[in-house]
MOPAC internal coordinates of N, CA, C and O (Angstrom, degrees):
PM7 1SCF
backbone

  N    0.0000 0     0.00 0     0.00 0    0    0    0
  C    1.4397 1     0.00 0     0.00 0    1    0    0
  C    1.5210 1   107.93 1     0.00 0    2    1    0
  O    1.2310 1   125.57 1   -44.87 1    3    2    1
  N    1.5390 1   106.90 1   135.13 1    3    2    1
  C    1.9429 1   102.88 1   165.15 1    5    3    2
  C    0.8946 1   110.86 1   -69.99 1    6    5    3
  O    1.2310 1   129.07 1     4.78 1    7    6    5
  N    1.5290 1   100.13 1  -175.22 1    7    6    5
  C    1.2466 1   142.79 1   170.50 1    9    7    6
  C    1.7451 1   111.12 1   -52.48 1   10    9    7
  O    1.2310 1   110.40 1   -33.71 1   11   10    9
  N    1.0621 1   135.65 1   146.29 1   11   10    9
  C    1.5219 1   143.82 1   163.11 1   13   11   10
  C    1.1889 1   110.91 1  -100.22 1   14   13   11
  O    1.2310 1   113.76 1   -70.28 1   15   14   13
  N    1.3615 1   129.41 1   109.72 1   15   14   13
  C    1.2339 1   148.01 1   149.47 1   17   15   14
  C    1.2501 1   130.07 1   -51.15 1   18   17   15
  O    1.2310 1   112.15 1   -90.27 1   19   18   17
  N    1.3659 1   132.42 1    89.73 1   19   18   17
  C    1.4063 1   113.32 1  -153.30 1   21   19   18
  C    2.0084 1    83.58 1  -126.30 1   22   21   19
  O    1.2310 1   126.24 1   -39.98 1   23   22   21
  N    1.4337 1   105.61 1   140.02 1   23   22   21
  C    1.8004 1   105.91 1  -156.57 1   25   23   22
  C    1.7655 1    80.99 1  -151.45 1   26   25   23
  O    1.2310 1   128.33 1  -114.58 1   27   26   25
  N    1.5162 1   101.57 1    65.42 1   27   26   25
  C    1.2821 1   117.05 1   142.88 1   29   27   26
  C    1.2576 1   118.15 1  -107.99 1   30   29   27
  O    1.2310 1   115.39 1   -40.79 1   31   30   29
  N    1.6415 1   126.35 1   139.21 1   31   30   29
  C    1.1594 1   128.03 1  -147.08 1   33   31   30
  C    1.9288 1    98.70 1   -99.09 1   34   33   31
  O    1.2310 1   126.20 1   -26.15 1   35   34   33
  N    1.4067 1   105.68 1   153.85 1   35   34   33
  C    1.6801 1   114.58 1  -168.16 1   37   35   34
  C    1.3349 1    96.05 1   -50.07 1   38   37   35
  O    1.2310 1   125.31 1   -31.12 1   39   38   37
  N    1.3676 1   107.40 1   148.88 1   39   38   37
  C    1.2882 1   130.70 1   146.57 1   41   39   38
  C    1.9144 1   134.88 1   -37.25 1   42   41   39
  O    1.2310 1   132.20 1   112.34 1   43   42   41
  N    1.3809 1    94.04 1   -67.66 1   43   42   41
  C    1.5943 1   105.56 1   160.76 1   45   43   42
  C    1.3744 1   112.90 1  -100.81 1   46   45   43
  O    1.2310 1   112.59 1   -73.58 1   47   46   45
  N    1.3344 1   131.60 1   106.42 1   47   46   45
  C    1.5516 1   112.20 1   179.17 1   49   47   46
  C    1.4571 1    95.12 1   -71.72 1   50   49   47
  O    1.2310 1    99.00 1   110.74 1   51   50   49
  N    1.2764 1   155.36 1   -69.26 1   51   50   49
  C    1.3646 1   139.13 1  -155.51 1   53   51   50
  C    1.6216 1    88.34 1   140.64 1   54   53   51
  O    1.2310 1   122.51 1    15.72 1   55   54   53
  N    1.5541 1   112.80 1  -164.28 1   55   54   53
  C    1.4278 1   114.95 1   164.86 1   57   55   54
  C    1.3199 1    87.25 1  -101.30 1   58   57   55
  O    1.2310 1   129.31 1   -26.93 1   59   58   57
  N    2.4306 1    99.66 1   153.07 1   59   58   57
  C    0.8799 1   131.93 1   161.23 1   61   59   58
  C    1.2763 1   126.05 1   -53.23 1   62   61   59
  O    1.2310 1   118.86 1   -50.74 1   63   62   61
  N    0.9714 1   119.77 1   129.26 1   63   62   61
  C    1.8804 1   135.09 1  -179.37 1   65   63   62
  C    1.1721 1    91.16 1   -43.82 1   66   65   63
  O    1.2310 1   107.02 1   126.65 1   67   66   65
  N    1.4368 1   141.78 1   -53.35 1   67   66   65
  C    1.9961 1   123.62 1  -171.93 1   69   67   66
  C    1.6020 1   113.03 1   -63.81 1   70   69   67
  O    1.2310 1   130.10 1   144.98 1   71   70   69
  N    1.4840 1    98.12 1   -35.02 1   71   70   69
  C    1.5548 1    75.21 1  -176.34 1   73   71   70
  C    1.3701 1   114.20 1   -86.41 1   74   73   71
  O    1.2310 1   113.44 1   172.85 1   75   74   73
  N    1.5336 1   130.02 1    -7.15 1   75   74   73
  C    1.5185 1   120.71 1   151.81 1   77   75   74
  C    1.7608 1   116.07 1   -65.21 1   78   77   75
  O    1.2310 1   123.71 1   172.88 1   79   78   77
  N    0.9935 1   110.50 1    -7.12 1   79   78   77
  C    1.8289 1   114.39 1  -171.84 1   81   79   78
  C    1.5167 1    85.20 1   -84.46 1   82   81   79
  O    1.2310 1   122.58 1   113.83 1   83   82   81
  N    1.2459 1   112.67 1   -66.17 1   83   82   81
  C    1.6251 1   124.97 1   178.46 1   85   83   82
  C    1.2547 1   114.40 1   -19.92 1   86   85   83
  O    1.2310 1   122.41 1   108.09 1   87   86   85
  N    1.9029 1   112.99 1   -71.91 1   87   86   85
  C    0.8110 1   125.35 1  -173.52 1   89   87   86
  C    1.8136 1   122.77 1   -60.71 1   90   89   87
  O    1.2310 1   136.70 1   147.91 1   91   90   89
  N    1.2145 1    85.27 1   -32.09 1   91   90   89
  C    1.9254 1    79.66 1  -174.49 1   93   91   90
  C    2.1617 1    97.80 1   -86.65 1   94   93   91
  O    1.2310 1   125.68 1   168.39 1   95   94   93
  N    1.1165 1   106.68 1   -11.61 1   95   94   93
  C    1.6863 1    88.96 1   160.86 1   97   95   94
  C    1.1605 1   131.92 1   -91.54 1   98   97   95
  O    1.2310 1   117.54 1  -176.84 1   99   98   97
  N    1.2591 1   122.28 1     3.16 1   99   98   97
  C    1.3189 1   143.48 1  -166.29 1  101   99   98
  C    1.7872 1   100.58 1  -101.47 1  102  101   99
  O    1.2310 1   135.17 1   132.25 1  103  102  101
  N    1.3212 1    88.25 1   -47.75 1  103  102  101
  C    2.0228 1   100.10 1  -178.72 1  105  103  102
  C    1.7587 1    84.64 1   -68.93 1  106  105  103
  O    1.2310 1   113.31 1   131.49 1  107  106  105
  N    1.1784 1   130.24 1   -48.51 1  107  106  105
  C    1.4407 1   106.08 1   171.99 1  109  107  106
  C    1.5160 1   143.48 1   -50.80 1  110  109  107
  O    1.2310 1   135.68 1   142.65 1  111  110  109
  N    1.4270 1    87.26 1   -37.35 1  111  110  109
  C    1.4120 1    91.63 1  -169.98 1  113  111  110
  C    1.6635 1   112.44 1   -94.88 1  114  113  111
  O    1.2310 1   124.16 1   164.82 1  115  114  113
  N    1.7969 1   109.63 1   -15.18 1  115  114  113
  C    1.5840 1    84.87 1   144.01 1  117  115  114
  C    1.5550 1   126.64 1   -97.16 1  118  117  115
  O    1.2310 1   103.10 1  -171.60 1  119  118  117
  N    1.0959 1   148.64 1     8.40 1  119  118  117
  C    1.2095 1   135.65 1    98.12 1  121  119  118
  C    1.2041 1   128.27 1    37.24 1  122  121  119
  O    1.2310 1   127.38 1    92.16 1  123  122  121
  N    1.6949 1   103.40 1   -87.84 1  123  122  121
  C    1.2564 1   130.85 1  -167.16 1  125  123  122
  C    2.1677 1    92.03 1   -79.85 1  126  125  123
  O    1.2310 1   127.05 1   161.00 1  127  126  125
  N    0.8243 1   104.03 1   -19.00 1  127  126  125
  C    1.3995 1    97.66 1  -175.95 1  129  127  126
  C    1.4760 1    99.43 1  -106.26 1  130  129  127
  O    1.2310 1   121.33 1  -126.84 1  131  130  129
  N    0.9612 1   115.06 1    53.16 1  131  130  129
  C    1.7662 1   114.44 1  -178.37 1  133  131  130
  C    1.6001 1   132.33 1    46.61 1  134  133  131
  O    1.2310 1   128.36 1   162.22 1  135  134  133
  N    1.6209 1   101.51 1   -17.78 1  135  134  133
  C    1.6563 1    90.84 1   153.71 1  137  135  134
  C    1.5547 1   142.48 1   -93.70 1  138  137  135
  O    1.2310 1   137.53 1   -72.65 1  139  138  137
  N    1.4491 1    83.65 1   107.35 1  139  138  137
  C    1.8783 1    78.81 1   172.77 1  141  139  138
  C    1.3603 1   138.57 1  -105.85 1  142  141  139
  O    1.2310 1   124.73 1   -82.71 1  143  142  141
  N    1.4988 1   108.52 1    97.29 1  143  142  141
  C    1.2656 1   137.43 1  -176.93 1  145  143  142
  C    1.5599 1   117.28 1   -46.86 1  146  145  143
  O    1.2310 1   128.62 1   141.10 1  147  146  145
  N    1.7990 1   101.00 1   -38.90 1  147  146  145
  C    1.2857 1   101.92 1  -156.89 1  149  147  146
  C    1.9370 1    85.37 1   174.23 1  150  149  147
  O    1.2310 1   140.94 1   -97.31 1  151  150  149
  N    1.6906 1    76.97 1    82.69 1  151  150  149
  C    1.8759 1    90.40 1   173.08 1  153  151  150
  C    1.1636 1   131.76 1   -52.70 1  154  153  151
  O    1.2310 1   131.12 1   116.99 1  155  154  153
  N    1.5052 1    96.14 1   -63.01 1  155  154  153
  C    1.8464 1   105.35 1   156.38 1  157  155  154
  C    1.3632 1   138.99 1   -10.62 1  158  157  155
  O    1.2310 1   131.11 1   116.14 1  159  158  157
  N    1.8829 1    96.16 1   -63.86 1  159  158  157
  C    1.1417 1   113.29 1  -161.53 1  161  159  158
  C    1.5411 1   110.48 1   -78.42 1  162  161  159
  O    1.2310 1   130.21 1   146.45 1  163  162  161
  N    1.6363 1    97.92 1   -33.55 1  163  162  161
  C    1.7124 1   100.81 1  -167.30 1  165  163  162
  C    1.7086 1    88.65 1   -80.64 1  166  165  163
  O    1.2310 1   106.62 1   172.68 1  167  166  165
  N    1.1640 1   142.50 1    -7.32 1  167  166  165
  C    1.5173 1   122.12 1  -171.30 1  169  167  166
  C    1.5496 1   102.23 1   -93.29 1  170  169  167
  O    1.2310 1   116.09 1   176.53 1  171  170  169
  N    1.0810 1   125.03 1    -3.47 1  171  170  169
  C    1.4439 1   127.16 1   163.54 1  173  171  170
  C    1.1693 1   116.94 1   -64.01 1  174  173  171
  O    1.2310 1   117.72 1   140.01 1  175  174  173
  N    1.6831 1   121.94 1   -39.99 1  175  174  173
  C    1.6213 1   134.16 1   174.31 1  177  175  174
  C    1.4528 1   106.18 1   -51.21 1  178  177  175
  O    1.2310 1   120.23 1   151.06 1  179  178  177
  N    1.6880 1   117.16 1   -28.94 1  179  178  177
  C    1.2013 1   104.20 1  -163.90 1  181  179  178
  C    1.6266 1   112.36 1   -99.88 1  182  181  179
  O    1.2310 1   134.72 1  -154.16 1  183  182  181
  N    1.6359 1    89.12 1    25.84 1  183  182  181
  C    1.8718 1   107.23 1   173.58 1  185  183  182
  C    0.9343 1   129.67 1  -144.73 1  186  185  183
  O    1.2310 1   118.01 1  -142.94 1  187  186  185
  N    1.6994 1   121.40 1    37.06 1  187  186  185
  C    1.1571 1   144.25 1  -153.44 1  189  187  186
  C    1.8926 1    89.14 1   -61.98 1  190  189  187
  O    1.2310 1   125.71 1    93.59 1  191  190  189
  N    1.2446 1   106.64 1   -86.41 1  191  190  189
  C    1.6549 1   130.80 1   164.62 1  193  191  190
  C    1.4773 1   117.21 1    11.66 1  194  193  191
  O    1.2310 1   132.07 1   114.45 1  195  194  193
  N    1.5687 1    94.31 1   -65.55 1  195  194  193
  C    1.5020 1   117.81 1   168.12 1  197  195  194
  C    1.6456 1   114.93 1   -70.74 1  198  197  195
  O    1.2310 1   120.24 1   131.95 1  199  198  197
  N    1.3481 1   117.15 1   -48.05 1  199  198  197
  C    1.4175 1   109.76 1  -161.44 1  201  199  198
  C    2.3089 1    86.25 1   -75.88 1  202  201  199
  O    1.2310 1   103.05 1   139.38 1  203  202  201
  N    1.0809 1   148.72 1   -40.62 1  203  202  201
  C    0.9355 1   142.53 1   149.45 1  205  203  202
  C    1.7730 1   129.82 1    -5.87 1  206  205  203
  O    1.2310 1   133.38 1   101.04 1  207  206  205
  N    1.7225 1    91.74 1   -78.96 1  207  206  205
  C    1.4377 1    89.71 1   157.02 1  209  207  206
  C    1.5986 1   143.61 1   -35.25 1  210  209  207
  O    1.2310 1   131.17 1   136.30 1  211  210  209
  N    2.2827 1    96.04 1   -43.70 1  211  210  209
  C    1.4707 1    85.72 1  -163.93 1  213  211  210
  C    0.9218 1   105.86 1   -86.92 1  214  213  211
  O    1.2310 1   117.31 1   175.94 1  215  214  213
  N    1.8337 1   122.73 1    -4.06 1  215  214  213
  C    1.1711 1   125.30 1  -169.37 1  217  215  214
  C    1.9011 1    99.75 1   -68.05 1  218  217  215
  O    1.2310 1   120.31 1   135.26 1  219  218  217
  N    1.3633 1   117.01 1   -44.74 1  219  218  217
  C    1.2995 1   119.77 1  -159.83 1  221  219  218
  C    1.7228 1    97.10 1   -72.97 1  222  221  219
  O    1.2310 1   117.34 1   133.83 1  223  222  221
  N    1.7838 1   122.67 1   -46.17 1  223  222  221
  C    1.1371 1   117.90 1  -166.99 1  225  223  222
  C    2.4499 1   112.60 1   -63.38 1  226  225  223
  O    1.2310 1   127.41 1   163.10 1  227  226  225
  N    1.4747 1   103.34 1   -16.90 1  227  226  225
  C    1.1144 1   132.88 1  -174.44 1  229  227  226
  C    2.0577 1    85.80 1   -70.43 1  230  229  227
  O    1.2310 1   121.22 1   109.67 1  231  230  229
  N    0.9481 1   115.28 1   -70.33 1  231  230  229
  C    1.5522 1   138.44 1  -151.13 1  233  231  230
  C    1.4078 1    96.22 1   -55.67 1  234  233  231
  O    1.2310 1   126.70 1   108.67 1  235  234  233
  N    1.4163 1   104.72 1   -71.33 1  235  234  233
  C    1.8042 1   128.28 1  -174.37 1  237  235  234
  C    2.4832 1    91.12 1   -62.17 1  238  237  235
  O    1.2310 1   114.22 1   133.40 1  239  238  237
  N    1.0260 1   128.54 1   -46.60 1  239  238  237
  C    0.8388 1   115.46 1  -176.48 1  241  239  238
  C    1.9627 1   115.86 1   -66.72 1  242  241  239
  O    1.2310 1   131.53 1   138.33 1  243  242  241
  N    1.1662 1    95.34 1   -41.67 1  243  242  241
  C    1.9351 1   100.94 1   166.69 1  245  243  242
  C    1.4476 1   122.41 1   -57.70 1  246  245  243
  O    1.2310 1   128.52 1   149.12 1  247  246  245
  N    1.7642 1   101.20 1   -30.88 1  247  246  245
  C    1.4816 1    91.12 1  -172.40 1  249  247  246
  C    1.6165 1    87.94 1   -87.18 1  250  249  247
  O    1.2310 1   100.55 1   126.98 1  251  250  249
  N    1.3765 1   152.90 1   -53.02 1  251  250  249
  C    0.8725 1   144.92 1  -171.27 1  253  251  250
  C    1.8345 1   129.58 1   -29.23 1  254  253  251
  O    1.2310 1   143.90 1   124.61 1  255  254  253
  N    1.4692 1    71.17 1   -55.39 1  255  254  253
  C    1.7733 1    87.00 1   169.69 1  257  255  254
  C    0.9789 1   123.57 1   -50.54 1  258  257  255
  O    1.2310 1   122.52 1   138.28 1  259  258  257
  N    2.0191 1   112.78 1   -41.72 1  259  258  257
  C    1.1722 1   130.19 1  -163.57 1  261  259  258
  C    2.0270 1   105.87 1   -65.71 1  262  261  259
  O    1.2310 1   132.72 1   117.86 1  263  262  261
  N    1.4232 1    93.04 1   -62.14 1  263  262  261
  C    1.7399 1    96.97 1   169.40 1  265  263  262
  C    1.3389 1   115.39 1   -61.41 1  266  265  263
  O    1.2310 1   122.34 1   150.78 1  267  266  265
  N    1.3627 1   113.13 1   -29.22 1  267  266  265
  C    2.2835 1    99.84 1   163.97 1  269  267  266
  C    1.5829 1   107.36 1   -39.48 1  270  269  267
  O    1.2310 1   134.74 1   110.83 1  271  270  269
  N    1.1991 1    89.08 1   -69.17 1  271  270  269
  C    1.9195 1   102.55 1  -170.39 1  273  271  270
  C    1.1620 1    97.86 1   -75.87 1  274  273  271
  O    1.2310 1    86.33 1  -131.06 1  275  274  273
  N    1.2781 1   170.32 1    48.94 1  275  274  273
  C    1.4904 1   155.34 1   117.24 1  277  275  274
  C    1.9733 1    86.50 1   -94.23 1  278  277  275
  O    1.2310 1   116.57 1   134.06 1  279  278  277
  N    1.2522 1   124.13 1   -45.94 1  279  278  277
  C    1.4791 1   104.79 1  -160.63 1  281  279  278
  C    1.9465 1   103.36 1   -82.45 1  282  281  279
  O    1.2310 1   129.02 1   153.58 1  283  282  281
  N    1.4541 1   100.22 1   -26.42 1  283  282  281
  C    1.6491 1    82.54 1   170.93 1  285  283  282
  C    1.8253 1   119.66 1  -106.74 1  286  285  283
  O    1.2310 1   129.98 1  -156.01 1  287  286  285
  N    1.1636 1    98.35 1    23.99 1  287  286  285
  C    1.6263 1   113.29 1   169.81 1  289  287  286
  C    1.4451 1    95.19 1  -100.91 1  290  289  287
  O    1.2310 1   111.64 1  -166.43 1  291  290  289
  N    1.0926 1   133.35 1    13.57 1  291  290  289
  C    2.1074 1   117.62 1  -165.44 1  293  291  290
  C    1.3998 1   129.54 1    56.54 1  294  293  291
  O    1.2310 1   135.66 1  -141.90 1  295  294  293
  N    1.2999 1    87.29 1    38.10 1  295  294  293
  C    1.5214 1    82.71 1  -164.31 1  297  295  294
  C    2.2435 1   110.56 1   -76.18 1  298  297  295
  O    1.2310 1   144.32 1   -58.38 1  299  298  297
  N    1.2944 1    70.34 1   121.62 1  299  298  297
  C    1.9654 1    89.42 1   172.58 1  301  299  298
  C    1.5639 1   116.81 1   -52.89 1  302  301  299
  O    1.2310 1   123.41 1   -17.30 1  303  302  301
  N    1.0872 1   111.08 1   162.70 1  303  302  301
  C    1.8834 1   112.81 1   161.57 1  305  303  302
  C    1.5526 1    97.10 1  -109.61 1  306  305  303
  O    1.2310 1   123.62 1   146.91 1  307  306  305
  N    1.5702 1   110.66 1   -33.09 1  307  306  305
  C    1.9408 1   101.18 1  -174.28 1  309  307  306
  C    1.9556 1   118.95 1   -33.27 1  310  309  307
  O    1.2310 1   130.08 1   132.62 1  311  310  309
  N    1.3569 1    98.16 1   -47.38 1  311  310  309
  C    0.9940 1   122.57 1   178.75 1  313  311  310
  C    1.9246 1   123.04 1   -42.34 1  314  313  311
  O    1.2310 1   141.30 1   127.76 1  315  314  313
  N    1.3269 1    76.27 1   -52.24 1  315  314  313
  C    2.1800 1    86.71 1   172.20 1  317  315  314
  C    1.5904 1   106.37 1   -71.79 1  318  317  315
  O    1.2310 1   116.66 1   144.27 1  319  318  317
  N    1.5916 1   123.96 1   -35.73 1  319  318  317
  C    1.5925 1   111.89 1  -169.98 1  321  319  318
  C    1.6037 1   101.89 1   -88.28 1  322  321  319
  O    1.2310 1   119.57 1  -141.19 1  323  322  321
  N    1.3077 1   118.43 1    38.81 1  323  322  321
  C    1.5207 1   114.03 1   163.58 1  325  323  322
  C    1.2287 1    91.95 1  -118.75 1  326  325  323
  O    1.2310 1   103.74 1  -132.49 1  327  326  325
  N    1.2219 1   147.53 1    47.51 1  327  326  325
  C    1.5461 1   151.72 1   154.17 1  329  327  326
  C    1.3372 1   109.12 1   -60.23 1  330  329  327
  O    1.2310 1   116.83 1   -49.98 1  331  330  329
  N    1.3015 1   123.63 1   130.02 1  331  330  329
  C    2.3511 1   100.40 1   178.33 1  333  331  330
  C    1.8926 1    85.43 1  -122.79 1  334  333  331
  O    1.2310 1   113.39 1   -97.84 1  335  334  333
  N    1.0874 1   130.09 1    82.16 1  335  334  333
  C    1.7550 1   115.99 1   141.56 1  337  335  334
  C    1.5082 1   158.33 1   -29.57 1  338  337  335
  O    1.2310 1   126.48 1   -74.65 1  339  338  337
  N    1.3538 1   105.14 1   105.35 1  339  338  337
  C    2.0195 1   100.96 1  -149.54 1  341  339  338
  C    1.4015 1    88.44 1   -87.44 1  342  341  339
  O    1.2310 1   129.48 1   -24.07 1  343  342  341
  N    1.3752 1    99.33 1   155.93 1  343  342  341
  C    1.4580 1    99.82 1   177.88 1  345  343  342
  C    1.5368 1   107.84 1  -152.74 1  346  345  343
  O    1.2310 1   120.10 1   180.00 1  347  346  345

């Protein structure tokens, strides 16, 4: 017998990704207006571009790895079509 798929969604999602986007341009832009609340945080705003990239070069490098070691571990496909979906 598979695996059970159960694709009920979390309980707490956490906070939404905009209002952390929000928040770290806001820590910039007072910052930029002489208050600094939280130096750190607002000098990250001024690397959105960059922190983007490493996020994607980070992403594409994990999954890569991930299919190294599934293709030189043996990795099967039999294995994925024993999935059973409740519905």
């Amino acid at each position: 017998m598979g695996a059970v798929v159960d694709e009920q969604p979390p309980e707490n999602p956490g906070v939404p990704r905009p209002v952390l986007v929000v928040a770290l341009v806001l820590c910039g832009l007072l910052d930029d207006l002489g208050v600094s609340l939280l130096g750190p945080v607002a000098a990250i705003s001024d690397h959105f571009e960059l922190l983007g990239y490493l996020t994607l070069g980070l992403f594409m490098a994990v999954w890569g790895g991930a299919v190294l070691w599934w293709k030189l571990s043996g990795g099967s496909t039999e294995d994925s079509k024993q999935v059973v979906h409740r519905t």
